[in-house]
N, C-alpha and C positions, 0 to 999 in steps of 0.2 A: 285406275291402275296406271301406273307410269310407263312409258317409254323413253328409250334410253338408245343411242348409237356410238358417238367413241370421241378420241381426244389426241393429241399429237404437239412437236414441235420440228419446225425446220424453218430456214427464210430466205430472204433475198433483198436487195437494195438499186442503186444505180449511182455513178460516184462522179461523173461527169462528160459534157458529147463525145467524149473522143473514145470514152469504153460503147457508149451507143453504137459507134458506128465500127467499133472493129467488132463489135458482137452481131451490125447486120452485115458487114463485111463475112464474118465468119458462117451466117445465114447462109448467103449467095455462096459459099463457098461448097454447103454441100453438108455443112453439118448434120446429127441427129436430132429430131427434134425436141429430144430434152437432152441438154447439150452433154455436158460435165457434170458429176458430183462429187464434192472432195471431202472427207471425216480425216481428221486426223486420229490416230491410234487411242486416245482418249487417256483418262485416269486408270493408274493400277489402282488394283485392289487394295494397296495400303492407303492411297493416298486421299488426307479429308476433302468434304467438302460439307455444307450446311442446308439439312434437311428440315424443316417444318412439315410434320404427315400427323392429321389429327388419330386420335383412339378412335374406332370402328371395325368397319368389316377387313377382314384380314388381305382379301382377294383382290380390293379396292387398294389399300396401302402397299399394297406389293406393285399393283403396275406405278403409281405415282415413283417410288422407289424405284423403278424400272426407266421411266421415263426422265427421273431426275438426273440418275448415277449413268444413263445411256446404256446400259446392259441389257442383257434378253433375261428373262426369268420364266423357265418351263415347267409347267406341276399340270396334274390334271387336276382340274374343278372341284374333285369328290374331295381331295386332300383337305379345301381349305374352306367348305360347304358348314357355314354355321359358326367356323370361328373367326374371335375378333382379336385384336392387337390393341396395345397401349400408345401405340403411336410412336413417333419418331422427333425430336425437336433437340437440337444442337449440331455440333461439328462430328462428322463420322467416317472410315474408311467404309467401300464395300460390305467389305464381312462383318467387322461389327456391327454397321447399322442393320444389315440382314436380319444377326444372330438376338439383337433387339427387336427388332419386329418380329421375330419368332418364336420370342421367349414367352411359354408357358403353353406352346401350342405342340407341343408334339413333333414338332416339324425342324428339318435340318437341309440347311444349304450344302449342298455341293457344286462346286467350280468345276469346269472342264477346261481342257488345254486350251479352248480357244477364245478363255476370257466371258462365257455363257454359262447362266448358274441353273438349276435343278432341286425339287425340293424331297428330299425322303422322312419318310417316318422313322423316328429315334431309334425307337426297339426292332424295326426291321432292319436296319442299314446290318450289313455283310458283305464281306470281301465278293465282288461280282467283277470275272474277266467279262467283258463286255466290250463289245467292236465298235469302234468311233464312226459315229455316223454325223456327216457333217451335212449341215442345211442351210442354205445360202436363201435369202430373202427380206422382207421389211417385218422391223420389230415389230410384233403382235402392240407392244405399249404404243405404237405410233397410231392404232386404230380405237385406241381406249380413250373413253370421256366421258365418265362418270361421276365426277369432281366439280361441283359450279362454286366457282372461287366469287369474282367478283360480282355477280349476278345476285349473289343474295347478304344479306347482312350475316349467316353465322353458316359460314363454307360448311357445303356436307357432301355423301354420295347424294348424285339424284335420284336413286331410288327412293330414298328418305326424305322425300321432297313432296308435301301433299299436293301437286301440280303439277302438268306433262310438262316435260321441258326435254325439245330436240337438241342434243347436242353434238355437231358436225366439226369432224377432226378436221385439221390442213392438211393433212395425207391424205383425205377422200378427196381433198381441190387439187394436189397436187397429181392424184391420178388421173383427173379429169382433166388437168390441166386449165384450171379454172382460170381466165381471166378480170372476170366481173363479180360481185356480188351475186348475182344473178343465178351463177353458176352453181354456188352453193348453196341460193334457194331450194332448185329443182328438189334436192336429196329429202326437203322436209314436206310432210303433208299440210295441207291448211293453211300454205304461202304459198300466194299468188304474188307471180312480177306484175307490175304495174308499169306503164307509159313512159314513170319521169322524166318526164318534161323533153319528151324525143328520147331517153335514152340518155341523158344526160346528168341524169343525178338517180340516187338510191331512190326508189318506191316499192312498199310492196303490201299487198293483202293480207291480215291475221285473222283465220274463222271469219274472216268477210268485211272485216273493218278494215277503213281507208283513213290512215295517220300519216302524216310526212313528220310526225316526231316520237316516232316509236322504237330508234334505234338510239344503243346507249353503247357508249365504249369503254371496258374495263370500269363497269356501273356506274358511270356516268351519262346524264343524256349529252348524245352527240350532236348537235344542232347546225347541219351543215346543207350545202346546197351543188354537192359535188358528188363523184366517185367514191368507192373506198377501194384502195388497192388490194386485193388479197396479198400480196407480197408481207400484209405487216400482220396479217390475221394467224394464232393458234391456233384458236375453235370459235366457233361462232354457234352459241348457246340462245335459244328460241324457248321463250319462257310463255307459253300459253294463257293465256286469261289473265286478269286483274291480282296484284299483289298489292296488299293494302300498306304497307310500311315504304312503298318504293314512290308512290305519291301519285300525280298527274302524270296516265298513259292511255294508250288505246286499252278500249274492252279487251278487243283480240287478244294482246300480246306485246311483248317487246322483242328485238332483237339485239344482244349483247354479243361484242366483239372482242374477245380479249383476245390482245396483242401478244407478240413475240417480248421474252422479256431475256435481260442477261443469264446467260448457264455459265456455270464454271468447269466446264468439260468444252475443250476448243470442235467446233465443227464449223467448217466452210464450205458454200454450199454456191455455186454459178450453175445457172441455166440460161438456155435459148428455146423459144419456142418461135413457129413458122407455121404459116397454111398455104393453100393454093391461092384465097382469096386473099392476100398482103398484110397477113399477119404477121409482124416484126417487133419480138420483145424478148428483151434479155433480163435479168434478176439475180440479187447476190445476197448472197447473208453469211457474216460473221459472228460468231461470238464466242466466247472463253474469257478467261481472267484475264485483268492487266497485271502485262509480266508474270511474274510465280506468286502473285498475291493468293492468298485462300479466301480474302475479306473485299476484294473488288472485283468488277466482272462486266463484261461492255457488252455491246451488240448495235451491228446493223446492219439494216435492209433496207433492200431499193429494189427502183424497177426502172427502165426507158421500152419507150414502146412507141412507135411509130407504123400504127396499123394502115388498114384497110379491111372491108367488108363487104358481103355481095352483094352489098347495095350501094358500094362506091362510098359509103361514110369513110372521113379518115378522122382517126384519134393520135393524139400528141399526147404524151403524157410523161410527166417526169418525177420519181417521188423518192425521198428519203427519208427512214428512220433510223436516228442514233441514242443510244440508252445504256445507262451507266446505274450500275446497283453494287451499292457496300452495304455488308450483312460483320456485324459485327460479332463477337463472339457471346455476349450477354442474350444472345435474340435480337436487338437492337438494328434497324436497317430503313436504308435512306435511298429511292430511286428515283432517278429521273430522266423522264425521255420528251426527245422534242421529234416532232414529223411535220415534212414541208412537203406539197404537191402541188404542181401546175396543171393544169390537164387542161386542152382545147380538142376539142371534138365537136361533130356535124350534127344540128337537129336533127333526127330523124324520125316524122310524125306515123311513116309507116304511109300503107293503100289508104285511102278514102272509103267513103260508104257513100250508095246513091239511092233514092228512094224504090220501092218495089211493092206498093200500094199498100191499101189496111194499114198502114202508120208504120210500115217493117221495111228494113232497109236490107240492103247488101252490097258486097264486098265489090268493089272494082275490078273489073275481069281486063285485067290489064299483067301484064308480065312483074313478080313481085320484085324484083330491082327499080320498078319506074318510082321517077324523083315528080313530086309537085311544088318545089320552089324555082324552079328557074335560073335565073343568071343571078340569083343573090345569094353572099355566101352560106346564109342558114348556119351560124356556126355559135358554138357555146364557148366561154375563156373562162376560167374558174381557178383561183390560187388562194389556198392557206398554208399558214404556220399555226402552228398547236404545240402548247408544254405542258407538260404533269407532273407534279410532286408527289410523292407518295412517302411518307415519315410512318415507321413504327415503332412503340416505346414501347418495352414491357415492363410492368409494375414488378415490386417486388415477390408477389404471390405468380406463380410460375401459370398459374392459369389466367393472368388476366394480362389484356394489354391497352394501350388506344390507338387507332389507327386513324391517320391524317391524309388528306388529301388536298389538292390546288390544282385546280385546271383552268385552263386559257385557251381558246381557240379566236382565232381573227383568220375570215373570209371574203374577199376581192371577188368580183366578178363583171361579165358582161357580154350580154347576146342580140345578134340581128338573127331575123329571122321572115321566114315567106309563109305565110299561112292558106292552105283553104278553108272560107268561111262558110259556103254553100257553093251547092253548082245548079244553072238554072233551073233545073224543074223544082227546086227548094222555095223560088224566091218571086218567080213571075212566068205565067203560060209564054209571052212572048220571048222566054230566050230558050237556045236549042236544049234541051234535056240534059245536056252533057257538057257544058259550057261553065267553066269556072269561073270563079268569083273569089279574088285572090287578097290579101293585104299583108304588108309589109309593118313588121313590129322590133322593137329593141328594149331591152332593159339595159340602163347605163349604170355607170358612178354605183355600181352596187358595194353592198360592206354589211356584213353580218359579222357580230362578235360576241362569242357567250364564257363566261367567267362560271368557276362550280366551284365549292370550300363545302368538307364535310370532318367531324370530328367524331369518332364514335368511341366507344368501349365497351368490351368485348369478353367475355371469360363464362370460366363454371362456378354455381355453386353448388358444393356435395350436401343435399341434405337429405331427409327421408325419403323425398321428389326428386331425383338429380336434375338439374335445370342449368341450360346455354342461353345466354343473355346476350343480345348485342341493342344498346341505343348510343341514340348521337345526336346532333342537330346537323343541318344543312342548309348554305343559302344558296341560290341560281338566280343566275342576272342576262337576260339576251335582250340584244336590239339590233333591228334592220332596216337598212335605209338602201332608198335604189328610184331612179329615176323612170320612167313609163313613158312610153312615146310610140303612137299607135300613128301610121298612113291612110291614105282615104279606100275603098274598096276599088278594084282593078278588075274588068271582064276582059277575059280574052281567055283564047287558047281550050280544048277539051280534056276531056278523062281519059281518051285514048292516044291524045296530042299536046301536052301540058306546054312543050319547047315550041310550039306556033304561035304566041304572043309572047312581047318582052316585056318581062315586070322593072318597074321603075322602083328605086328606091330615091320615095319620097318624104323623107326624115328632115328635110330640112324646111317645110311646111306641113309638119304633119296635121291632123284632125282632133290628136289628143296627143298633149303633151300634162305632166303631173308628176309628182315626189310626194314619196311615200316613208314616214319614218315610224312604226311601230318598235316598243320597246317593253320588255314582262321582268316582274322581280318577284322573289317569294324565297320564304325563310319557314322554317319550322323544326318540331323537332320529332323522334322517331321511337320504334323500341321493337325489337324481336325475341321471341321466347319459345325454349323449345323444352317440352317438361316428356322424360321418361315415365309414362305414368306404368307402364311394367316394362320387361324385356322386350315385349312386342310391339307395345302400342306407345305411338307419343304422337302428344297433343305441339301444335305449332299457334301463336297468337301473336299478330301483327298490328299496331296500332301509328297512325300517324296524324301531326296536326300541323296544318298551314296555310302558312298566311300570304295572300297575292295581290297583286295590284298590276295593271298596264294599263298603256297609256297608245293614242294612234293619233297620227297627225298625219293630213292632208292638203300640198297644197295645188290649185289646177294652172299650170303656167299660162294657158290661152283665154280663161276668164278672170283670172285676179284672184279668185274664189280658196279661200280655207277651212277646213273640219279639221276640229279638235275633240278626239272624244277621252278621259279619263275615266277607269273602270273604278277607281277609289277599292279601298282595302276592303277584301274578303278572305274567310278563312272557312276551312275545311276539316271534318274529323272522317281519314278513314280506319275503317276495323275490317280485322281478316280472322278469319279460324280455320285450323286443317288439320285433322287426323289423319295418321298413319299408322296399317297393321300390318305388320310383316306375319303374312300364314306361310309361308315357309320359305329358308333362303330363295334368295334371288326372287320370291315373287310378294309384294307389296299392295296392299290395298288403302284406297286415300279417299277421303272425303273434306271437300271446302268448302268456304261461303268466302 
């Protein structure tokens, strides 16, 4: 059985220091903690804009519709329980795109004075005086997320999806006022945070497996060693267990990120958020058409943020996203978005653990802000730029298309850092029980850069079976290179007294110094099938084949010494299968392998 939670859009950006700082200017001044938010009055009802909503459940297409057109749409549940729509694809005002998604259902839109629609039954509608009751609050559509677009080869409801998959609006982060990824773990069961590396980069747990390459951005794997800013996130879509057509992942799961992309309904959105412990970040997001175009459409988001945390950690972070999308009138439409982020922030390993006999440890009974690096900075520096192309053509036959992709990501880094490696009673009877054993470590010259290109094609065939096809091929290319430079071991100082010995950063004789350049390629190609074998039940089959190769070199700067190891070419066939039975609206039953 599936689960399901919701979907949204809104953003934010950062546009240069001098808005940083009149926004912590405007902090200290007293502000609320979520500052400003500004919409402007949006599209009338006459006016087009360009819909893509596939044929399905009617209740489904109506919040997309909702979400797209920014309008509220109020019906009870029983109205649209069981029927389905033809779906939506070209240019439309309001009303008539409604009156198309409605057609054949019984059902009829009405508009209220204050721009908010309403669904009645045809042969019931009659003249009703009825007293205007006005409701001030967030669009029910900003909570809905039942749509996995990029996350899968042939977009559907996730009900319809033989696989759990959580899917977490921006409106749940923006309640929570999320600043991390992390934030928007919490919301889903079966993800655990994990460490990264102090806190410094994305990790997390799926049903129990540990991957650092299980998160994909707008179905792409994301191959980074940084933050993600919520500021650029819609929903972040958590696909449970193994998909056989999507290739090499963790058992557990994947984590898909889909970004904020151009609307052509103008909304401007600034915030400020603050805490007692020196949290200082402000965020912008733009987007609407260029000028009075109905065929071009921009957007972007940012964030600055110059924190603090109750454990003295401080974060620097600066990040922009800008995106441009032309939608032609044929279906035809070409995006592309670039995003740049710098972020320097503080290791932070967190307490210690000390022995407590029988081979069982426990936690440091020491106050939880206490720091174990000392007088070195322990700090992380990390900066990328990333672009995406996204081309789609459609065929002559109004169901088929092919959709293109291009992605680039280049990643900079580099960190010093104070570690505990044991304390004495880990390592020798003769030192006191509580006596650290400290080392000073760095990664330099770091550079990670991953390349993605996918081509698919996509559409229906009506035959006795109706069946949704998507295949494609796909190549991916990543490699990382980064320096390693380890100091010799350091006693001094205790678990209850870390600042009573001074740690030396000794990097410029260290004990291990070494370069490191690991690099993976793989190419194959793909195929997705989704066969109605009745009204109820359809079968889903996933088939993929690929071909890999990497390659690792090492060499040790203090012995002269090299390994080179080449994995040579190997390929892989994975298969998937999944039913789905729908035993009564809204409730679904699925089986996979």
């Amino acid at each position: 059985m599936t689960t399901q939670q919701a979907h949204s859009r809104f953003i934010r950006t950062p546009l240069a220091r001098a808005i940083q700082y009149s926004l912590l200017a405007s902090c200290l001044a007293g502000l609320p903690a979520t500052a400003l938010a500004q919409q402007e009055a949006g599209q009338s009802a006459a006016a087009q804009q360009r819909y893509s909503i596939e044929a399905g459940r009617l209740d489904t297409a109506l919040n997309r519709f909702a979400v797209s057109a920014g309008i509220e749409i109020a019906f009870d549940a029983t109205l649209t329980a069981g029927k389905q729509t033809a779906g939506l694809q070209g240019n439309y005002g309001i009303n008539e795109g409604l009156e198309r998604l409605l057609a054949g259902t019984d059902l009829a839109p009405v508009r209220s004075a204050d721009g908010s629609y309403r669904l009645e039954i045809l042969n019931e509608r009659a003249a009703q005086n009825l007293e205007t009751v006005s409701v001030y609050g967030t669009l029910p559509a900003r909570y809905e997320g039942r749509y996995a677009d990029s996350s899968l080869r042939i977009p559907k409801d996730i009900i319809d999806v033989p696989r759990t998959i959580d899917v977490i609006p921006e409106q749940f982060l923006l309640d929570q006022q999320a600043r991390e990824m992390a934030d928007a773990f919490r919301l889903s069961p079966n993800v655990v945070v994990a460490d990264g590396y102090g806190g410094t980069r994305e990790h997390s747990l799926i049903r129990g497996f540990n991957r650092n390459d299980n998160f994909y951005r707008n179905g792409v794997p994301f191959s980074h060693e940084s933050r993600i800013d919520p500021a650029t996130i819609d929903n972040v879509q958590l696909i449970k267990g193994p998909v056989a057509d999507i290739g090499r992942m963790s058992p557990g799961g994947i984590v898909n990120i889909e970004t904020k992309q151009p609307q052509f309904q103008r909304e401007h959105s600034i915030s400020t958020t603050f805490d007692e412990h020196g949290q200082r970040r402000g965020t912008i997001d733009l987007t609407g058409p260029v000028g009075e175009s109905q065929n071009l459409a921009y957007r972007i988001t940012g964030s600055l943020e110059d924190s603090e945390t109750f454990r003295d950690t401080n974060v620097d972070r600066q990040f922009l996203s800008s995106a441009l999308l032309w939608q032609g009138d044929s279906g035809a439409s070409v995006g592309f978005n670039h995003e740049y982020s710098k972020d320097r922030r503080e290791i932070d390993r967190g307490l210690i653990t000390l022995p407590a006999g029988d081979l069982r440890r426990r936690l440091a009974d020491v106050p939880f802000d206490t720091r174990f690096d000392g007088n070195i900075p322990n700090e992380r520096n990390s900066e990328y730029h990333l672009a995406e192309l996204d081309v789609v053509i459609p065929l002559a036959d109004s169901a088929w298309e092919i959709d293109n992709k291009l992605f680039y990501s280049r990643e900079t880094g580099e960190d010093l850092r104070a570690e505990v490696i044991s304390v004495g009673a880990d390592v020798s009877s003769e030192l006191t029980g509580d006596t650290l054993i400290r080392r000073v470590g760095a990664n330099q010259d770091r550079m990670r850069t991953y390349k993605f290109a996918r081509s698919q094609l996509i559409g229906e065939i009506d035959t006795a079976i109706p069946m949704r096809v998507a295949m494609g091929v796909e190549y991916r290319e990543f490699s990382h290179e980064w320096r390693y430079l380890s100091g010799n071991p350091q006693i001094g100082g205790t678990v209850s007294s870390p600042d009573s010995f001074t740690l030396i950063n000794d990097l410029d004789s260290p004990s291990s110094e070494q370069f490191y350049d690991v690099s993976q390629k793989s190419h194959g190609v793909f195929s997705a099938t989704e066969l109605s074998l009745t009204d109820a039940v359809t079968l889903d089959l996933g088939l993929r084949y690929e071909i890999s190769e990497s390659s690792y070199h090492n060499d040790n700067y203090l012995t002269g010494s090299t390994s080179d190891i080449d994995s040579g070419s190997s390929s892989k066939l994975t298969k998937g299968l999944g039913l789905v039975w729908e035993t009564m609206p809204g409730l679904n039953l699925y089986f996979s392998l």
